[in-house]
C-alpha positions in Angstrom: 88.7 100.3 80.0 85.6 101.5 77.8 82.8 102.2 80.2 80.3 102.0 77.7 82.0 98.2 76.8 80.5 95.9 74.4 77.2 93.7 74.5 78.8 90.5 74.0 81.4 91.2 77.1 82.4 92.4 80.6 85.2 94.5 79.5 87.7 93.5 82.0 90.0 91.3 79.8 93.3 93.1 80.5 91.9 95.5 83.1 93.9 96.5 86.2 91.7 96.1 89.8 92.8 96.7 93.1 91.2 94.6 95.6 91.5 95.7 99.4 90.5 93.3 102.2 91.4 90.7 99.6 93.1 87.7 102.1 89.8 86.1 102.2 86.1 86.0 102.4 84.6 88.4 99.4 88.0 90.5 98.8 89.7 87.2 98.2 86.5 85.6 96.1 86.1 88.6 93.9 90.3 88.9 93.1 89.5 85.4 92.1 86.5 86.1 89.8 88.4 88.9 88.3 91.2 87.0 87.6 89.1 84.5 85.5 87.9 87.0 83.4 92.2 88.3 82.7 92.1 91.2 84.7 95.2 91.6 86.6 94.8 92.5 90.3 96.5 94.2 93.1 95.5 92.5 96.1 95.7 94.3 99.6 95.2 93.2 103.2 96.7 94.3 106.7 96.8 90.5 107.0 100.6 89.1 105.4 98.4 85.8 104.2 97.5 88.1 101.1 100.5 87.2 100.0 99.9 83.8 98.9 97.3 84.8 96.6 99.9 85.8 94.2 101.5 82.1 94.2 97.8 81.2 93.8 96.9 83.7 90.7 99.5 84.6 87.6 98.8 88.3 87.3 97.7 89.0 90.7 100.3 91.3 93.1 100.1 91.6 96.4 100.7 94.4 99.6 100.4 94.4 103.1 99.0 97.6 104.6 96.5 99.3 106.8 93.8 100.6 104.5 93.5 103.4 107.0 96.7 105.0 106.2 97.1 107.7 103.1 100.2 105.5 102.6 98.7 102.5 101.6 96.3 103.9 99.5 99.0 105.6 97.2 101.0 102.4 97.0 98.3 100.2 96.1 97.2 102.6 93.1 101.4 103.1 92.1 101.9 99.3 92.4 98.9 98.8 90.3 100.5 101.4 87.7 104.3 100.1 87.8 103.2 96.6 87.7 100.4 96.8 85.0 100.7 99.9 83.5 97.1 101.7 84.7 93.7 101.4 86.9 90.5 100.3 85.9 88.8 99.3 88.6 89.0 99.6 92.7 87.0 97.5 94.8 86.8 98.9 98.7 86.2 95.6 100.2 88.4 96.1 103.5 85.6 96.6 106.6 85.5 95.8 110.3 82.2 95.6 112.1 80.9 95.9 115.9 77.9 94.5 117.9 78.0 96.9 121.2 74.8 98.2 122.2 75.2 102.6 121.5 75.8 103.4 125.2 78.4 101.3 125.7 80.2 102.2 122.7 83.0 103.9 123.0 85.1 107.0 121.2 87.5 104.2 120.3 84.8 101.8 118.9 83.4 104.7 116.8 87.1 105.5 115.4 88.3 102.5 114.5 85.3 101.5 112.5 84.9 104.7 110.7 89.1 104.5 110.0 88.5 101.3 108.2 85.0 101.5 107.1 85.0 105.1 105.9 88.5 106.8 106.0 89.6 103.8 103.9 87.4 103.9 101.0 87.9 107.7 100.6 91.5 107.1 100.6 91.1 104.4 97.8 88.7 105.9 96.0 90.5 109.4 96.3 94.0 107.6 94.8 91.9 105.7 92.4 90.0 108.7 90.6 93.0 110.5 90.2 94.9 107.8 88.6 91.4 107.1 86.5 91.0 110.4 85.5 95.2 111.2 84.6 94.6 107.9 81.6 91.1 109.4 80.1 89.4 106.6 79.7 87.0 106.0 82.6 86.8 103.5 85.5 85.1 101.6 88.2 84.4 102.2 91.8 82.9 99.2 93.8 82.7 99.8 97.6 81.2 96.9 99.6 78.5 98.5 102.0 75.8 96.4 103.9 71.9 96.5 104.1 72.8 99.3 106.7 73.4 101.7 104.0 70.1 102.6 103.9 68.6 100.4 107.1 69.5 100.4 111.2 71.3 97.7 113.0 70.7 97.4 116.6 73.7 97.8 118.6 75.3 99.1 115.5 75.5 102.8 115.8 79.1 102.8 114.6 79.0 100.2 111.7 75.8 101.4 110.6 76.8 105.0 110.1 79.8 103.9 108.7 78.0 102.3 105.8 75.5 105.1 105.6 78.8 107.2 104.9 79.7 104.9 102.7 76.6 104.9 100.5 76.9 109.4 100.8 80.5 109.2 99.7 80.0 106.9 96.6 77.1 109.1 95.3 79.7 112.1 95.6 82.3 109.9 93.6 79.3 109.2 91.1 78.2 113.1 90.6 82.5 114.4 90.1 83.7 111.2 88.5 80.4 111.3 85.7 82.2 113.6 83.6 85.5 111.9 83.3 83.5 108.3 83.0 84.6 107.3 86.3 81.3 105.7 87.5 81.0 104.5 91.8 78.6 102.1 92.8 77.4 100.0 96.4 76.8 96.4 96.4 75.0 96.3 99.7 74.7 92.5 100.8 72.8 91.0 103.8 74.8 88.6 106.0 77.3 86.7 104.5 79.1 83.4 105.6 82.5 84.3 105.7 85.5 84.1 108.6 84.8 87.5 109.8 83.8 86.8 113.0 86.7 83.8 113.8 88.5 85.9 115.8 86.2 87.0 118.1 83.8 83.9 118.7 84.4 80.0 118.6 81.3 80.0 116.7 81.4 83.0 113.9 80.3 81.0 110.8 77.5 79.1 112.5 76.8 82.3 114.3 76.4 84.2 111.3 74.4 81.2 109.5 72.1 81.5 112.2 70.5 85.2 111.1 69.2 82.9 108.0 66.0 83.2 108.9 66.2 87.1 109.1 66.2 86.7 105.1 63.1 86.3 102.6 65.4 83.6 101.0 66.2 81.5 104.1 70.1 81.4 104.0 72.8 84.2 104.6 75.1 84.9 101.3 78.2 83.0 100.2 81.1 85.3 99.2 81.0 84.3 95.7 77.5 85.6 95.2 78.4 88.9 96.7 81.6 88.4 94.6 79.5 88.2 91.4 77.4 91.4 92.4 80.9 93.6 92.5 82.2 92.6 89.7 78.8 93.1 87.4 79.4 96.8 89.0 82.7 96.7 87.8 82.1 95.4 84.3 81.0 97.1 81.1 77.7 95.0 81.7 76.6 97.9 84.4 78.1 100.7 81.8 75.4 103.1 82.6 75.1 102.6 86.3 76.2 104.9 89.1 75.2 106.3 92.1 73.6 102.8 93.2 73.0 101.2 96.3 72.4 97.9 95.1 70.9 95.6 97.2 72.3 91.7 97.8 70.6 90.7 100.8 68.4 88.1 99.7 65.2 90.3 100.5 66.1 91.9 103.7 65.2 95.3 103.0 62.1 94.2 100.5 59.6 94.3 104.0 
């Protein structure tokens, strides 16, 4: 993929993504707005349901892992290489988050966020660089952060210093990738409406609806607006952008 692209396009025609925490929410809304613009996806999950994305999408493959594990990581850059012939673009997407007030929070809490949230992306983006940089030609990094990149969450010590990690890690990424035209951005959205939360409360979407008010705009996020935020940071329309936080969070950080 040229990173400079062209004026007239996104440059992702025939571009090769991998897309972790794809099964649903944003992972699965942005492998489907890649997809409409013919780039071929690899779409991961721990969750088997990722599968079906593939009977959903021509050109999209799918694997089942732990984003966590060094294993994962390498097969979801090799499948992207055996199946498609290269990388162009990696999306981190996979994340867990955790309401718990900070003395009640345990060790445990604290690790299995940061796995996911931290120790995920650097695997991805570690695997994804090298491939990026073996081809030559440049690349995308989009990892999906939160307003708690660069703001506190109350009872969210661990979630919010994973992001903060997050945001530190893709400004690294930025500064060594430059040179090889490997650029690493953060979209860093506000609340969004997604499933996330089904699992642990009868309620989760009209909980999460609820924190509407917390935004300039009135509303929480759908996942195709955060969708369309990644994949401008993965197109040749943001060609000169990296090292960004960029902010989706309909005005939550503006005050």
């Amino acid at each position: 993929m040229d990173p400079g692209g062209t004026p007239d396009g996104d440059g992702l025609d025939g571009a090769v993504a991998v897309v972790t925490g794809a099964a649903r929410g944003v992972g699965r809304a942005t492998v489907a707005w890649l997809h409409a613009r013919g780039a071929r996806v690899v779409a991961g999950d721990v969750r088997p349901e990722v599968g079906a994305l593939a009977d959903e999408f021509d050109g999209v493959a799918t694997l089942v892992g732990d984003v966590a594990e060094e294993a994962t990581a390498r097969r979801a850059v090799e499948l992207a290489r055996a199946r498609f012939g290269r990388l162009d673009v990696l999306v981190n997407n996979a994340g867990r988050t955790l309401n718990k007030p900070f003395t009640e929070t345990t060790a445990e809490d604290w690790d299995a966020l940061m796995a996911v949230n931290v120790r995920g992306a650097f695997l991805h983006a570690r695997e994804a660089f090298r491939a990026m940089r073996e081809q030559g030609d440049g690349g995308a990094i989009v990892n999906v952060g939160s307003y708690t990149c660069t703001v506190a969450l109350p009872e969210g010590s661990a979630y919010t210093a994973s992001k903060g990690a997050l945001a530190q890690l893709t400004k690294v990424v930025a500064l060594e990738g430059g040179p090889h035209g490997i650029r690493a951005n953060v979209v860093a959205p506000g609340v969004i409406e997604t499933d996330l939360l089904d699992d642990a409360r009868d309620d989760g979407r009209a909980y999460l609806r609820s924190f509407a008010t917390a935004h300039p705009l009135g509303r929480v996020a759908q996942p195709a607006e955060i969708a369309e935020i990644i994949g401008f940071l993965a197109s040749a329309r943001s060609g000169f952008m990296t090292g960004s936080v960029v902010a989706a969070d309909g005005g939550f950080t503006a005050a």
